[in-house]
C-alpha positions as CSV (number, residue, x, y, z in Angstrom):
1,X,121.6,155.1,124.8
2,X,120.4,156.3,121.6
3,X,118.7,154.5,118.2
4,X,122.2,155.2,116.6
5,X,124.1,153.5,118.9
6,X,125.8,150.6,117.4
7,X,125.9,148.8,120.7
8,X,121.3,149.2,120.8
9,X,121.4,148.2,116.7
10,X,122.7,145.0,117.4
11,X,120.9,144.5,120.5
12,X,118.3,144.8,118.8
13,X,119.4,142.5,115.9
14,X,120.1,139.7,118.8
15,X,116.2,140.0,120.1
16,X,115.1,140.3,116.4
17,X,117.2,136.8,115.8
18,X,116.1,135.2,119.4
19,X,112.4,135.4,118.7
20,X,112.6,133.9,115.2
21,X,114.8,131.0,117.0
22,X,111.8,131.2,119.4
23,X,109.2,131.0,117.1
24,X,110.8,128.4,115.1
25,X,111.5,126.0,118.1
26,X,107.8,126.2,118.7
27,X,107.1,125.2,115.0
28,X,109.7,122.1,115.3
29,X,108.5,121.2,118.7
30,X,104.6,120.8,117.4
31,X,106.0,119.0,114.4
32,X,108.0,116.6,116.9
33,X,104.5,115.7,118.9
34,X,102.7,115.5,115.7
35,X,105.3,112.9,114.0
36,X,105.3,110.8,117.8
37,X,101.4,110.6,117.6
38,X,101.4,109.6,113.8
39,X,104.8,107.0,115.0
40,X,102.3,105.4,118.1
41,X,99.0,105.5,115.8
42,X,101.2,103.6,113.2
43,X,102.7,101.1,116.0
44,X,99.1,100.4,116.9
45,X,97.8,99.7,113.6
46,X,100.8,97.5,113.0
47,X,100.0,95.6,116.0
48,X,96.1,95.1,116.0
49,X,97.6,93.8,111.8
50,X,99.6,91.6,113.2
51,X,96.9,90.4,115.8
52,X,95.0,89.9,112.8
53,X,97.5,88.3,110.9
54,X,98.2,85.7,114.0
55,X,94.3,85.3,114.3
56,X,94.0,84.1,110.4
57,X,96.4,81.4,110.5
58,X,95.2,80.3,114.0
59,X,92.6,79.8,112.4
60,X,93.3,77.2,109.6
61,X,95.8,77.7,106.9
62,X,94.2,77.9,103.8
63,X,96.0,77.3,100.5
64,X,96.0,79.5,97.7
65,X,94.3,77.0,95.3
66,X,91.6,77.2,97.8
67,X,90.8,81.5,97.1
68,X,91.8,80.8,93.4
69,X,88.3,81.7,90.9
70,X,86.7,78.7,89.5
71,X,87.7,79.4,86.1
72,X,91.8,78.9,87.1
């Protein structure tokens, strides 16, 4: 087969066009695992607020006149 061969150009095209799918997958599949370890760092923040959250009123519920400045 030569260069000129239409059969080798597009051959050629294909492996050209299945590398940048290649590449590209690569690309998505690293943005994939970093959006799941932003999602789970996000889950734990939410819950250690929530903990938080539970921990506060446990604790006594205040009411807002009692965090209100003197001058209110």
């Amino acid at each position: 087969m030569t260069t000129d061969d239409p059969t080798s150009r597009r051959l050629t095209a294909l492996e050209i066009k299945a590398s940048y799918a290649e590449d590209l997958l690569d690309e998505l599949n690293l943005v994939v695992v970093r959006q799941q370890q932003q999602i789970d760092a996000l889950i734990r923040e939410l819950a250690q607020l929530r903990e938080q959250q539970t921990d506060g009123v446990a604790g006594g519920a205040a009411r807002l006149t009692d965090d209100l400045p003197p001058h209110y």
